[in-house]
VEXRO-384403 format. One record per residue (C-alpha): residue number from 1; x, y, z. Coordinates in nm, 4 decimals. Layout:
REM VEXRO-384403
{NUM; {X; Y; Z}}
...
REM end
This chain:
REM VEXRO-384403
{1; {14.9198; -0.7322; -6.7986}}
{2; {15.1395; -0.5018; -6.5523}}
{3; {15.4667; -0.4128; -6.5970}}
{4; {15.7263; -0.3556; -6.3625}}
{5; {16.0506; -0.1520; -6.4940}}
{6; {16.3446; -0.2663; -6.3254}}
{7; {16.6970; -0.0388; -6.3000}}
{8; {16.8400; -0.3142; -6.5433}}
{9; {16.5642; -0.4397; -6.7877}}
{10; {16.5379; -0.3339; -7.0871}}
{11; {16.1589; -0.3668; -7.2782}}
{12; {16.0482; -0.3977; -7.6275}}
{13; {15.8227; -0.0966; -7.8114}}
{14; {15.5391; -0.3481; -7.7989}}
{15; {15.5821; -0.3659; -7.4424}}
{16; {15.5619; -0.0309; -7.3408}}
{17; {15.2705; 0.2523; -7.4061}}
{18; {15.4190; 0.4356; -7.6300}}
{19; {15.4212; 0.8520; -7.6607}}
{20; {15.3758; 1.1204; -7.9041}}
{21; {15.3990; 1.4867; -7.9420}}
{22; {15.0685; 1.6478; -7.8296}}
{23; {14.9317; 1.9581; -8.0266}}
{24; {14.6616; 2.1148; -7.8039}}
{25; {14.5906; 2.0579; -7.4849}}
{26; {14.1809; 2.0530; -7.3845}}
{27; {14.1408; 2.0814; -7.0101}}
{28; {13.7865; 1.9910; -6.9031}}
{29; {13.7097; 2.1797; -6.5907}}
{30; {13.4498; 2.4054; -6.3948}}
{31; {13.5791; 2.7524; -6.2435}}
{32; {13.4383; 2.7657; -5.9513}}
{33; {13.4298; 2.3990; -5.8278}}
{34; {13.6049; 2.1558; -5.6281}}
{35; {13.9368; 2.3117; -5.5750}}
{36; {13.7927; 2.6806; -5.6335}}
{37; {13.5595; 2.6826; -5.3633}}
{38; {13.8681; 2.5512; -5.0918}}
{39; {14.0672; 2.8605; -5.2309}}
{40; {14.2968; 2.7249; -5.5074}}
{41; {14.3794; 2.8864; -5.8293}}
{42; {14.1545; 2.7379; -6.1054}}
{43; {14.4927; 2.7914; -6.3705}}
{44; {14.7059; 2.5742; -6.1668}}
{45; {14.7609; 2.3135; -6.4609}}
{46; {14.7582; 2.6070; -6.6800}}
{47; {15.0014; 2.7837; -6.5114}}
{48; {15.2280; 2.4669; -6.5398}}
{49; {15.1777; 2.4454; -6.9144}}
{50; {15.2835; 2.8364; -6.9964}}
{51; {15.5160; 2.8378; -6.7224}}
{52; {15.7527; 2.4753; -6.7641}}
{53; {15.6309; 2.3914; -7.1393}}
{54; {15.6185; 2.7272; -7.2838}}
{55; {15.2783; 2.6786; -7.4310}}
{56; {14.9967; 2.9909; -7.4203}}
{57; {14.6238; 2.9857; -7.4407}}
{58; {14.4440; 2.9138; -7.7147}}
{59; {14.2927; 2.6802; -7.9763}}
{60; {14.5973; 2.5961; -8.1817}}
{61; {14.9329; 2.4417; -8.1863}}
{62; {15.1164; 2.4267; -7.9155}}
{63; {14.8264; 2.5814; -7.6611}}
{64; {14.5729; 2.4956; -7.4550}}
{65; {14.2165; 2.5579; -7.4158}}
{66; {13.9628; 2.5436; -7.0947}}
{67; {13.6226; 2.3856; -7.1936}}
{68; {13.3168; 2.2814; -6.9730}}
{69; {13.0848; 1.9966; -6.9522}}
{70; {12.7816; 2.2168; -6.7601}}
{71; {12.6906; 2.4220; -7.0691}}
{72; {12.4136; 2.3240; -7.2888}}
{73; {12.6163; 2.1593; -7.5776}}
{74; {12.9473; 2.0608; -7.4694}}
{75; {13.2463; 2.0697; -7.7126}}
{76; {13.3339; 1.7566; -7.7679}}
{77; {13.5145; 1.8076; -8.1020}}
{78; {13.8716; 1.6986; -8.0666}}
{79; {14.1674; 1.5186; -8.2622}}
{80; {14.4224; 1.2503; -8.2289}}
{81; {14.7440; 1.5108; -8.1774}}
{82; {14.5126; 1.6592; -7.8787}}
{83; {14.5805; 1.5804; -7.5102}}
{84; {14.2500; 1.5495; -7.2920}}
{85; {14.2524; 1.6701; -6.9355}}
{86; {13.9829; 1.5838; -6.6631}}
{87; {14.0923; 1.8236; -6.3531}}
{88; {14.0024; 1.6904; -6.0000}}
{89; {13.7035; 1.7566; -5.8006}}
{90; {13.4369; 1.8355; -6.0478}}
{91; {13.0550; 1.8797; -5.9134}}
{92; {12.7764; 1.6194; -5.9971}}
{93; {12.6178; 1.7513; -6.2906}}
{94; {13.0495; 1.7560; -6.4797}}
{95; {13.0526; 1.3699; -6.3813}}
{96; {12.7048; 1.2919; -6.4793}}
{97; {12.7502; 1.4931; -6.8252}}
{98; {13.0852; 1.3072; -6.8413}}
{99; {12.8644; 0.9601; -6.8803}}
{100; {12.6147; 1.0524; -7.0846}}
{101; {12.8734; 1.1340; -7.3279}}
{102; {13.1390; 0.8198; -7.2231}}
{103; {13.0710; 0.6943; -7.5715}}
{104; {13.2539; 1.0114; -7.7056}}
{105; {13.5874; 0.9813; -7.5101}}
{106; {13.6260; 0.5883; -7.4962}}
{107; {13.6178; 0.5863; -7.8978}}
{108; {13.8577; 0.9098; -7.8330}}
{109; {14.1510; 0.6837; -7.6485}}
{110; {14.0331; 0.3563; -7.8500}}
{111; {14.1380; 0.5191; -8.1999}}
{112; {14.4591; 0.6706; -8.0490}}
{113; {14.3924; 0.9606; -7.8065}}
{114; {14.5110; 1.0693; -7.4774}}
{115; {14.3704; 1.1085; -7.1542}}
{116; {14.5204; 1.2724; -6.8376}}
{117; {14.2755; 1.2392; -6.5573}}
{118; {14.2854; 1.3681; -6.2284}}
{119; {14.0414; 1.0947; -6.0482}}
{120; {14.0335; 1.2492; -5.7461}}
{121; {13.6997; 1.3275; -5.7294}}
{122; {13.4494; 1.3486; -5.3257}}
{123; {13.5985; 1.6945; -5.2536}}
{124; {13.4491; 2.0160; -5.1803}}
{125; {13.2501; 1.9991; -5.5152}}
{126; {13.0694; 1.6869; -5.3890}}
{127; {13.0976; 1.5158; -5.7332}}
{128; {13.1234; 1.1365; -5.7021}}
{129; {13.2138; 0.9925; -5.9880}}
{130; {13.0530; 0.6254; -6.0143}}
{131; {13.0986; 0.5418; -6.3745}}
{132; {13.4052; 0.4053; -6.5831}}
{133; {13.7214; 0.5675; -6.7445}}
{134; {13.8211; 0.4497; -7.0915}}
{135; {13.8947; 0.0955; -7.1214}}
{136; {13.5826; 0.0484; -6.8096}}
{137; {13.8742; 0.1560; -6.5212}}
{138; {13.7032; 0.2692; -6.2140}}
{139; {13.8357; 0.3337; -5.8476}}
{140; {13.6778; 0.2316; -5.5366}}
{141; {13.6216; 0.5898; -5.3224}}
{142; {13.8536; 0.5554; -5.0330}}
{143; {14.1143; 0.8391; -4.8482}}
{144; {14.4671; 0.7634; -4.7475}}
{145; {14.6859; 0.9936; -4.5951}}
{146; {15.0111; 0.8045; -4.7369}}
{147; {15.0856; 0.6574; -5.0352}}
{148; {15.3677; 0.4065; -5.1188}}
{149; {15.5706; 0.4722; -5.4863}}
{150; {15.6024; 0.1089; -5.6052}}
{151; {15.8002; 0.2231; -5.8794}}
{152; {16.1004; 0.4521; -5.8425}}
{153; {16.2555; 0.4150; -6.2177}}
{154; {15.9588; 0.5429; -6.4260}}
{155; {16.0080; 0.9598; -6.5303}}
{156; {15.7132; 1.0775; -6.3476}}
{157; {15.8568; 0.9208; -6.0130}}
{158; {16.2415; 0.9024; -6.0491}}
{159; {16.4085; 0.9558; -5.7131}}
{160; {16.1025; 1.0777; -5.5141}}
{161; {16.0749; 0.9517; -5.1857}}
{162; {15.9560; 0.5927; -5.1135}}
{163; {15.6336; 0.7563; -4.9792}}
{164; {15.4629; 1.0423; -4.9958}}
{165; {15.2133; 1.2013; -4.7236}}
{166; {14.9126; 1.4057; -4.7976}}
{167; {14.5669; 1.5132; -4.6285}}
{168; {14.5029; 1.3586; -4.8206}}
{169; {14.7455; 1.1937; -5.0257}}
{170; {14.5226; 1.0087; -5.2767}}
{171; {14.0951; 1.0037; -5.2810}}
{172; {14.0854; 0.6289; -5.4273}}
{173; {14.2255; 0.3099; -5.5141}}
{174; {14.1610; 0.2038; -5.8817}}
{175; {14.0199; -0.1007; -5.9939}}
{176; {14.2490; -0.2954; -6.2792}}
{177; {14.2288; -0.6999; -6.1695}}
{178; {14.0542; -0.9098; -6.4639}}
{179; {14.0386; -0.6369; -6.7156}}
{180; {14.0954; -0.7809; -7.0083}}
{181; {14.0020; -0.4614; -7.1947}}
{182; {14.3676; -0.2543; -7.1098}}
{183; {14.6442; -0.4017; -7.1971}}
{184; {15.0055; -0.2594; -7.1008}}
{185; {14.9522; -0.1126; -6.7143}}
{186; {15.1974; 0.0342; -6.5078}}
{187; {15.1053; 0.0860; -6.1859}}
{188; {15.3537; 0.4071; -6.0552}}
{189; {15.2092; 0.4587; -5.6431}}
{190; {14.9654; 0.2784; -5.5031}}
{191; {14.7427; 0.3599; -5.1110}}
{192; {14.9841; 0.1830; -4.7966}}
{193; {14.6752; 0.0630; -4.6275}}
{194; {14.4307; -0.0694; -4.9220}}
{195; {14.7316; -0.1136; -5.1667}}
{196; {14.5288; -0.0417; -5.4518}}
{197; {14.7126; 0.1968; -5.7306}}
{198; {14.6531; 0.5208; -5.6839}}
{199; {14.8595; 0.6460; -6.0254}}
{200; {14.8930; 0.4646; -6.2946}}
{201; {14.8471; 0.4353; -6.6560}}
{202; {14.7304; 0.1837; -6.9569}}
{203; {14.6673; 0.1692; -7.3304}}
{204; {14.3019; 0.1077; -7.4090}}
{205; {14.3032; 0.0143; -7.7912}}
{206; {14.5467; 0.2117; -8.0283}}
{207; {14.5401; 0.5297; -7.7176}}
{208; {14.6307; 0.5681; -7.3823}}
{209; {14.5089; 0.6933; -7.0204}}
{210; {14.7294; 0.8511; -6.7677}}
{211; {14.5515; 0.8695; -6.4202}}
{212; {14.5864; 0.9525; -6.0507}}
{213; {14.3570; 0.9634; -5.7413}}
{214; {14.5729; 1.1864; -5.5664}}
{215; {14.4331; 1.6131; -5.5702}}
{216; {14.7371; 1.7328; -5.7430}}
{217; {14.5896; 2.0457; -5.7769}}
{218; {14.5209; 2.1041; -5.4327}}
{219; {14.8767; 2.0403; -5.3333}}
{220; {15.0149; 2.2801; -5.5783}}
{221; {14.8859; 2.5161; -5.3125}}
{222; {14.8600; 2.3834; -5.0051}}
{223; {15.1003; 2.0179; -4.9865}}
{224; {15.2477; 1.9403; -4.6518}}
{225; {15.5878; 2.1581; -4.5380}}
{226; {15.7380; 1.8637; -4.3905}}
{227; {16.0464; 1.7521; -4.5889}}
{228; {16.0386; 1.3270; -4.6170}}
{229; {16.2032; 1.1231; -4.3488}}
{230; {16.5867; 1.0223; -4.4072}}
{231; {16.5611; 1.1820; -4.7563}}
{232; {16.8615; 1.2839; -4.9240}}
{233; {16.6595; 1.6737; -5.0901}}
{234; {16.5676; 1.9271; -4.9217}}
{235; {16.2235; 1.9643; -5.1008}}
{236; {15.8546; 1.9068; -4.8708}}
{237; {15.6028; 1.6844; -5.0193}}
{238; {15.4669; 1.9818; -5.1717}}
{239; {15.7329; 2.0159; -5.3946}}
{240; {15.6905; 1.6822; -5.4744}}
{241; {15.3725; 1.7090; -5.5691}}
{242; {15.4292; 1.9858; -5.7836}}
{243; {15.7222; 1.8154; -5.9618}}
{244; {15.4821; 1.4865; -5.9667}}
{245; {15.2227; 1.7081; -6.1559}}
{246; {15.4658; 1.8662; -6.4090}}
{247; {15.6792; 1.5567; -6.4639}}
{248; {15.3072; 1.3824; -6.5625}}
{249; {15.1956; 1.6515; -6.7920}}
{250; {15.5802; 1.6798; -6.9711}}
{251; {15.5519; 1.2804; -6.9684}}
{252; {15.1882; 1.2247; -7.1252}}
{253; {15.2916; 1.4684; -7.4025}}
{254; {15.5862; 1.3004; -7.5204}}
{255; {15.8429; 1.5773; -7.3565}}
{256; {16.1842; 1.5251; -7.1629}}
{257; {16.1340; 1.4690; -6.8220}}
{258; {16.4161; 1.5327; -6.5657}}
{259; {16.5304; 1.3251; -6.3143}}
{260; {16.6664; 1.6576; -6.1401}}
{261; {16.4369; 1.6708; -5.7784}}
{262; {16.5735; 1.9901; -5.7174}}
REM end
C-alpha cells in the first residue's frame, strides 16, 4: 500500500512508518571506491553527521562507525537502536558479500532495524547490484538526468523544487508493484521518463528501509550550479542535494527536520 500525504490529511500511527531515536550509526562503505576514485571525499556522510547532528566517531552512543564488507569476516554485529548505512557506488565483491550475507540484514529490518541505503550503484566502482533490499525491493538499472518530486509535504522534500536535475540525477527506478512483503510505502521522487520511484521508503516487518537511487554523495561535491527554473531560493541543485541528504539522515533517525531551504 502507498501513501500519499496531502497538505490537509491527517494519518493514523498505524498508517505511517513510524521513527525512533538512533544510537550508533554503522556506515558500510569501501575507501577507495565508487565515489573515491571520481575524486569525492569518502567522509561526506560523515562529515554531515559531526557537522549538522553533532555526533563524533566511534562505537558508542551518539557516534558513528565506518565498517567494510571486503575483509575476511565482516562485522555484522549490530542492534535495534543502530542505524545501517549502505553508501553509493560500492565495487562487485561489497555487493556480492552484501548477498551472501542478505539473511543477516533482512532479519535486521524484520525485527525492527533501520536501513538507509544509497542504491545508486553502476558508477565508477563498477558494482552492479542485482540482488534484493530488505523486504525483496530491487531497482531496475536505468540513468535519468531529471527527476520529478511527487511529494512536496514529506520533511525530506518540503519546498524543494518540483524537479531536480542531475548527471545524473538518479541511477535507477525501484521495483515496489505486487509486493506484498512491505507494507506502508511512500514514494518521495520518482525518474520523469520511466516514472519509477527513485526515493522512497517502506516498513518491512516491525523495521524500516529508507532508500534512494540518486548519488547523493557525488553531488555533495560536484551537483549542478544552475539554480531551478521559476524557483522562489536562490540555492543550485547542489544545495539541494545536500539539504536532500541531511534532511534524510536527520529524518531516518528520528530528528527535527527543517522546512528552512535556505
Amino acid at each position: 500500500m502507498a501513501i500519499t500525504i496531502s497538505s490537509t490529511g491527517t494519518y493514523s500511527a498505524q498508517e505511517l512508518v513510524l521513527t525512533k531515536v538512533i544510537n550508533l550509526v554503522v556506515i558500510f562503505r569501501e575507501d577507495e571506491s565508487g565515489w573515491a576514485i571520481s575524486g569525492v571525499a569518502t567522509t561526506v556522510i560523515g562529515d554531515i553527521l559531526i557537522n549538522n547532528l553533532g555526533m563524533s566517531e566511534g562505537p558508542g552512543i551518539n557516534q558513528f562507525e565506518y565498517r567494510s564488507l571486503r575483509v575476511a569476516n565482516p562485522n555484522l554485529q549490530f542492534t535495534f537502536g543502530d542505524l545501517l548505512i549502505i553508501e553509493g557506488d560500492q565495487p562487485q565483491d561489497f555487493y556480492d558479500t552484501y548477498t551472501a550475507n542478505k539473511n543477516t540484514f533482512d532479519s535486521f529490518v524484520n525485527n525492527g532495524g533501520v536501513i538507509f541505503w544509497v542504491a545508486a550503484d553502476n558508477g565508477w566502482a563498477s558494482g552492479d547490484f542485482t540482488s534484493t533490499l530488505p523486504g525483496s525491493v530491487t531497482w531496475r538499472d536505468s540513468y535519468e538526468s531529471y527527476n520529478d518530486i511527487v511529494n512536496l509535504n514529506h520533511p525530506i522534500t518540503k519546498n524543494f523544487p518540483s524537479q531536480m536535475l542531475g548527471n545524473y540525477a538518479s541511477h535507477g527506478g525501484f521495483l515496489v508493484d505486487n509486493n506484498n512483503l512491505i507494507t506502508n510505502l511512500f514514494i518521495y521522487v520518482q525518474e520523469e521518463t520511466g516514472l519509477l520511484p527513485t526515493f522512497i521508503e517502506y516498513r518491512y516487518g516491525l523495521g524500516r528501509v529508507l532508500a534512494t537511487t540518486a548519488p547523493l554523495e557525488w553531488y555533495v561535491s560536484n551537483g549542478p550550479a544552475d539554480i531551478p527554473p521559476n524557483y522562489p531560493y536562490n540555492i543550485s541543485y547542489k544545495d539541494l542535494f545536500v539539504l536532500m541528504l541531511t534532511r534524510a539522515l536527520r529524518y531516518i533517525m528520528g530528528l527535527n527536520v527543517s522546512p528552512n531551504i535556505m
